[in-house]
C-alpha positions as protocol buffer text, in pm:
chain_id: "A"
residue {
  index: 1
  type: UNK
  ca { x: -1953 y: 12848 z: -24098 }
}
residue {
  index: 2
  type: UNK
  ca { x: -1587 y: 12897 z: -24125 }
}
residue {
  index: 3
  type: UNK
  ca { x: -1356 y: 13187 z: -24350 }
}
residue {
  index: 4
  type: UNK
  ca { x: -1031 y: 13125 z: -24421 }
}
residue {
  index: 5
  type: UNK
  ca { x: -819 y: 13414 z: -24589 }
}
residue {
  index: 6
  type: UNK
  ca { x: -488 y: 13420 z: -24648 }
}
residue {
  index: 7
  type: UNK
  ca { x: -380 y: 13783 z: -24689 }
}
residue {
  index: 8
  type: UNK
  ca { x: 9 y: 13690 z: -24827 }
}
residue {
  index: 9
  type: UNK
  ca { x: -88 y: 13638 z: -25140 }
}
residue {
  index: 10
  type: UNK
  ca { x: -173 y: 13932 z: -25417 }
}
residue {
  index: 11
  type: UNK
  ca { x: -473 y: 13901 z: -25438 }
}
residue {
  index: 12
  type: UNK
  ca { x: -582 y: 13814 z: -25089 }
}
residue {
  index: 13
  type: UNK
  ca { x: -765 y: 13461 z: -25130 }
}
residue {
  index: 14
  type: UNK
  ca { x: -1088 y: 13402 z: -24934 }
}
residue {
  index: 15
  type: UNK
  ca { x: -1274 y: 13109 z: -24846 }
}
residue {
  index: 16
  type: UNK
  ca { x: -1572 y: 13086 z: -24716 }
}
residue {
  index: 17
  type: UNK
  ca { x: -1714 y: 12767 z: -24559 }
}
residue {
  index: 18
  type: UNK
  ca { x: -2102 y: 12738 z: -24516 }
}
residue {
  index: 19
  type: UNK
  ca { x: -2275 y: 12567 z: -24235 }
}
residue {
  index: 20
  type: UNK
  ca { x: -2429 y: 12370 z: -24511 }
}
residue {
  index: 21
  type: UNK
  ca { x: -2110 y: 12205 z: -24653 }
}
residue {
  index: 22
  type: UNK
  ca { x: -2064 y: 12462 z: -24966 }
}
residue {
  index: 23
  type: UNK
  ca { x: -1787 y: 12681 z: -25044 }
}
residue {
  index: 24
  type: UNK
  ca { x: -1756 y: 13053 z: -25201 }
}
residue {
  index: 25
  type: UNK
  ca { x: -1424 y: 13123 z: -25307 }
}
residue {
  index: 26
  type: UNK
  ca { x: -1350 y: 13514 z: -25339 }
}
residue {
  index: 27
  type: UNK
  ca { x: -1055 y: 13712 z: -25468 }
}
residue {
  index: 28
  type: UNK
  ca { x: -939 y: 14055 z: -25345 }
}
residue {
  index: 29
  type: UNK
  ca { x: -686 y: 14313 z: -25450 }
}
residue {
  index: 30
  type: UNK
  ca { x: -620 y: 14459 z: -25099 }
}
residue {
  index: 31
  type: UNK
  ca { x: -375 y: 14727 z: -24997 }
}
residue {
  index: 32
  type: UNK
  ca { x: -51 y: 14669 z: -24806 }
}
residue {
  index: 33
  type: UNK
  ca { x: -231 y: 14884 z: -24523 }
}
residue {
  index: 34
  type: UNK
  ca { x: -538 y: 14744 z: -24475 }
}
residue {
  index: 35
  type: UNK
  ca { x: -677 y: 14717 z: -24139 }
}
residue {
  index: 36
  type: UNK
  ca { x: -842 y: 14380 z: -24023 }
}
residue {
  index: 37
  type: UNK
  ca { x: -1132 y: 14471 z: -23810 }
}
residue {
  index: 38
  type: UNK
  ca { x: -1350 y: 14201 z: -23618 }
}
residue {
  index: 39
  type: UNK
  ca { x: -1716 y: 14363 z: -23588 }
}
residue {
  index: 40
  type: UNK
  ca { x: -1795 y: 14119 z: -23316 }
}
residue {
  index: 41
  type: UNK
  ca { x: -1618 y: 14289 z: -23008 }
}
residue {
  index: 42
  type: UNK
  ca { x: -1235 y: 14201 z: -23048 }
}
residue {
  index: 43
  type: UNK
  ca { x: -1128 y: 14507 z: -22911 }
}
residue {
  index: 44
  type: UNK
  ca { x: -749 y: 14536 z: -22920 }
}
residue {
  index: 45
  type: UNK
  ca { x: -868 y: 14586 z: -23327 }
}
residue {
  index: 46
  type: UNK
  ca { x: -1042 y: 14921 z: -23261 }
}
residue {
  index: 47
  type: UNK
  ca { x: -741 y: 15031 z: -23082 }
}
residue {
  index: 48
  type: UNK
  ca { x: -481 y: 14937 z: -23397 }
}
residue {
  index: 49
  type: UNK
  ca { x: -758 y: 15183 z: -23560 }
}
residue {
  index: 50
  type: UNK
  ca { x: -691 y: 15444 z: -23318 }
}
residue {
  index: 51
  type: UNK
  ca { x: -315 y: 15388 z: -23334 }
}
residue {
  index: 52
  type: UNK
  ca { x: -298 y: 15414 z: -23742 }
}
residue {
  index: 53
  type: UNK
  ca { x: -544 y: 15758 z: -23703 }
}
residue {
  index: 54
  type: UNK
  ca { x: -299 y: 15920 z: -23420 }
}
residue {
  index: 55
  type: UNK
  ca { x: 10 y: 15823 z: -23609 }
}
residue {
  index: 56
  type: UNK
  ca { x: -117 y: 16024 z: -23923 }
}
residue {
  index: 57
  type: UNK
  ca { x: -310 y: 16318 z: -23721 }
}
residue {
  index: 58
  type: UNK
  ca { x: -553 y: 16521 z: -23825 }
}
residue {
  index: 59
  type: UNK
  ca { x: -964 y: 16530 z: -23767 }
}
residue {
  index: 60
  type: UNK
  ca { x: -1090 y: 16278 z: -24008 }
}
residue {
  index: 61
  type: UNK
  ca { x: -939 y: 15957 z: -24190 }
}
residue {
  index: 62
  type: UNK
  ca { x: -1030 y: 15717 z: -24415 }
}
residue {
  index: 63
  type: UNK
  ca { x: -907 y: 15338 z: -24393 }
}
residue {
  index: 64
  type: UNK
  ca { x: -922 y: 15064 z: -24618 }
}
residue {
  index: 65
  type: UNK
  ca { x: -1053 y: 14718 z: -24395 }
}
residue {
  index: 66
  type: UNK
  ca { x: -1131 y: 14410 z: -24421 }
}
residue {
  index: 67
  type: UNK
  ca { x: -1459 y: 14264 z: -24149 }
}
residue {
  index: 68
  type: UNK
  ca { x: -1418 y: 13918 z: -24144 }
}
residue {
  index: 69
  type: UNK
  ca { x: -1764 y: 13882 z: -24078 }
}
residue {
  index: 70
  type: UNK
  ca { x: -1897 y: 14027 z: -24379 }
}
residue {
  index: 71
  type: UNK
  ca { x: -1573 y: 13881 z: -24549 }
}
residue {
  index: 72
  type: UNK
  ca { x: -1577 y: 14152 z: -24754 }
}
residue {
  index: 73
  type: UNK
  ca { x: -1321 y: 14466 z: -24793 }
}
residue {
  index: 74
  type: UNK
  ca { x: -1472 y: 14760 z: -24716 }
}
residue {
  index: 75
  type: UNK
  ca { x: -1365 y: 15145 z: -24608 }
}
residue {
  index: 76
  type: UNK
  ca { x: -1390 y: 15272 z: -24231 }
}
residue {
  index: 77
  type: UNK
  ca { x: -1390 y: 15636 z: -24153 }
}
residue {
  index: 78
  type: UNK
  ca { x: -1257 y: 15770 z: -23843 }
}
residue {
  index: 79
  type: UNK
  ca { x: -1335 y: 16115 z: -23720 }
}
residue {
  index: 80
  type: UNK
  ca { x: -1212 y: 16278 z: -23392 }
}
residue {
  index: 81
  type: UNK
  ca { x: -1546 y: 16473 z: -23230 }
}
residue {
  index: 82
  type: UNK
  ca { x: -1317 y: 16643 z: -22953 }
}
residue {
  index: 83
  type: UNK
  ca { x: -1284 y: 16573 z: -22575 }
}
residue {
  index: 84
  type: UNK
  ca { x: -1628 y: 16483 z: -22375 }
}
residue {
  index: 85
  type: UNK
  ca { x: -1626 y: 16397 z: -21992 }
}
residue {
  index: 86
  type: UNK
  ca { x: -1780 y: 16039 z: -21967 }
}
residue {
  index: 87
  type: UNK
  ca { x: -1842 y: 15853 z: -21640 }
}
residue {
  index: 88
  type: UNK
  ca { x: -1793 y: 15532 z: -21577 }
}
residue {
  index: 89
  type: UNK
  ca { x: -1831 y: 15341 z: -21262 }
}
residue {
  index: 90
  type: UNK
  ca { x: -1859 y: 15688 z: -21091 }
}
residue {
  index: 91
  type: UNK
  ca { x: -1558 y: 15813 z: -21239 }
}
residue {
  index: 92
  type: UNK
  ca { x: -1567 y: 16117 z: -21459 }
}
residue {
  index: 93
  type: UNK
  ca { x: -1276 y: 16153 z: -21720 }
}
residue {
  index: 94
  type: UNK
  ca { x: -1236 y: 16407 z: -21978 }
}
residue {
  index: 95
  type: UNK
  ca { x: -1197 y: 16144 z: -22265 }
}
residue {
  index: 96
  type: UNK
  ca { x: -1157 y: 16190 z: -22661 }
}
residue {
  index: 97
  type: UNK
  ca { x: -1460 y: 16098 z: -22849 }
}
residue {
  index: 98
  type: UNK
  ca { x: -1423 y: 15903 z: -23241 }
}
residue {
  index: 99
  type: UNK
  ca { x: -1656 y: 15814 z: -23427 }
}
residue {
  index: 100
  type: UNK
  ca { x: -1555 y: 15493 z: -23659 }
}
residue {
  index: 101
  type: UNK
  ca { x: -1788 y: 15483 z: -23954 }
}
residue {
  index: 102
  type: UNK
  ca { x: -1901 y: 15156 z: -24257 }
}
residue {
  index: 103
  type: UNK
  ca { x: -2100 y: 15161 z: -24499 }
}
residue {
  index: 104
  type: UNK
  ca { x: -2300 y: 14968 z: -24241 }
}
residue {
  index: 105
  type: UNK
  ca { x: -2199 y: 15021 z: -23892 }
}
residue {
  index: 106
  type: UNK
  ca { x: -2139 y: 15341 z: -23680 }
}
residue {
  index: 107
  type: UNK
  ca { x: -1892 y: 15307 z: -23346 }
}
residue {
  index: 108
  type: UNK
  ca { x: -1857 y: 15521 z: -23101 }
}
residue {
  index: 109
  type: UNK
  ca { x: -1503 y: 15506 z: -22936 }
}
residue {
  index: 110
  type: UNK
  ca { x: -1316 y: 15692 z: -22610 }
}
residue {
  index: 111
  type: UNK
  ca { x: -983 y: 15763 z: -22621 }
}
residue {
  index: 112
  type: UNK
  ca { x: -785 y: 15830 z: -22285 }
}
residue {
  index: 113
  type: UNK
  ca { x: -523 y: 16067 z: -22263 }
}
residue {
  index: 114
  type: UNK
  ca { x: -279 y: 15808 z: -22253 }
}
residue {
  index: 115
  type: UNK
  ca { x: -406 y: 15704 z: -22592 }
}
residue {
  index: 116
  type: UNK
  ca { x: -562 y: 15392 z: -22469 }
}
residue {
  index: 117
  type: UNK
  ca { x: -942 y: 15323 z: -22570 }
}
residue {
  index: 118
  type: UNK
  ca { x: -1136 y: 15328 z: -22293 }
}
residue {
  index: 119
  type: UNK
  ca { x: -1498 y: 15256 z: -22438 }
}
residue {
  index: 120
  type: UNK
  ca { x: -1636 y: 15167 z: -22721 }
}
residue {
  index: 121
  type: UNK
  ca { x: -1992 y: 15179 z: -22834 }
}
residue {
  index: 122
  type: UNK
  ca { x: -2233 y: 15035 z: -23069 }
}
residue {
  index: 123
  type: UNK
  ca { x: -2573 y: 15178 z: -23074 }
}
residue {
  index: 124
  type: UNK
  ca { x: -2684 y: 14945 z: -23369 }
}
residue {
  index: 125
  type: UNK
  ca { x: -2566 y: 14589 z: -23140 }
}
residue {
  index: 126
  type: UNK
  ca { x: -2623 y: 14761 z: -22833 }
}
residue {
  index: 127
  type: UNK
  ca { x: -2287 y: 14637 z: -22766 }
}
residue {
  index: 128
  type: UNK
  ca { x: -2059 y: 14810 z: -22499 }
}
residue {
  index: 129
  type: UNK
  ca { x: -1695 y: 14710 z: -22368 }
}
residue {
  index: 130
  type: UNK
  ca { x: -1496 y: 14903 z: -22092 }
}
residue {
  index: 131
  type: UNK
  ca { x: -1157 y: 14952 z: -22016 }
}
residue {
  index: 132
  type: UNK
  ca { x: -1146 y: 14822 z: -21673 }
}
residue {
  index: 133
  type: UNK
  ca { x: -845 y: 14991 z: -21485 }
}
residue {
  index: 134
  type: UNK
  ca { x: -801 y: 15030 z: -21101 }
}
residue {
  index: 135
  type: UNK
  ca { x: -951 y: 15364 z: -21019 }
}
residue {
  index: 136
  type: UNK
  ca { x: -1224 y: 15221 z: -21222 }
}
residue {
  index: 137
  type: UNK
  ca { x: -1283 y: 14951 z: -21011 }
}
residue {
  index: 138
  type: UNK
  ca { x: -1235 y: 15140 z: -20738 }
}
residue {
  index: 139
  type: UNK
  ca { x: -1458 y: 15421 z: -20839 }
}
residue {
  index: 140
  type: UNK
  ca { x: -1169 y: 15673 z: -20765 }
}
């Protein structure tokens, strides 16, 4: 299967290709803002979510998305849980800990103190991606 969208037009026009030859053509009135998220691990996504939250501070915000793979607009919620010390690769860091939230998905995400997302987590896909850095490597 295959989407196409092209978000320059108001509203955002969405095709959907399906593996059996049809098409579903869909319509939506999107905000200027809205955040294109890719559920399937494209990380540098997650960390344009982290960006927008920091930028705005505060505990908790709400963001309007778009998932591609449910090609479908939906709303994410981000909430900061505070700083936990997470190891990885023998490494302890004190790291911030979000909590990106669907209607059907729950992420957990670690934020270094550089503002760089260091791990994300998905407990429903059992999916799991790490910032590799040197120390990591290393296990410094």
């Amino acid at each position: 299967s295959r989407l196409e969208v092209d978000f320059r037009s108001v509203p955002a026009k969405c095709k959907y290709h399906t593996i059996n030859g049809k098409e579903d053509d869909r319509d939506f009135n999107l905000p200027r803002d809205v955040l294109v998220l890719d559920a399937t691990g494209v990380i540098s996504h997650y960390q344009l979510a982290i960006d927008h939250y920091l930028e705005l501070g505060g505990r908790q915000h709400r963001f309007n998305a778009f998932i591609p793979q449910q090609a479908w607009p939906t709303v994410i919620t981000l909430t900061e849980t505070g700083e936990q010390p997470i190891s990885i690769n023998g490494v302890t860091e004190l790291l911030h800990h979000f909590v990106m939230t669907t209607e059907q998905a729950s992420i957990d995400l670690w934020v270094d103190q550089n503002q760089h997302l260091v791990r994300l987590f998905s407990k429903q896909s059992g999916f799991q991606a790490v910032r590799e850095t040197a120390s990591r490597r290393a296990g410094l």
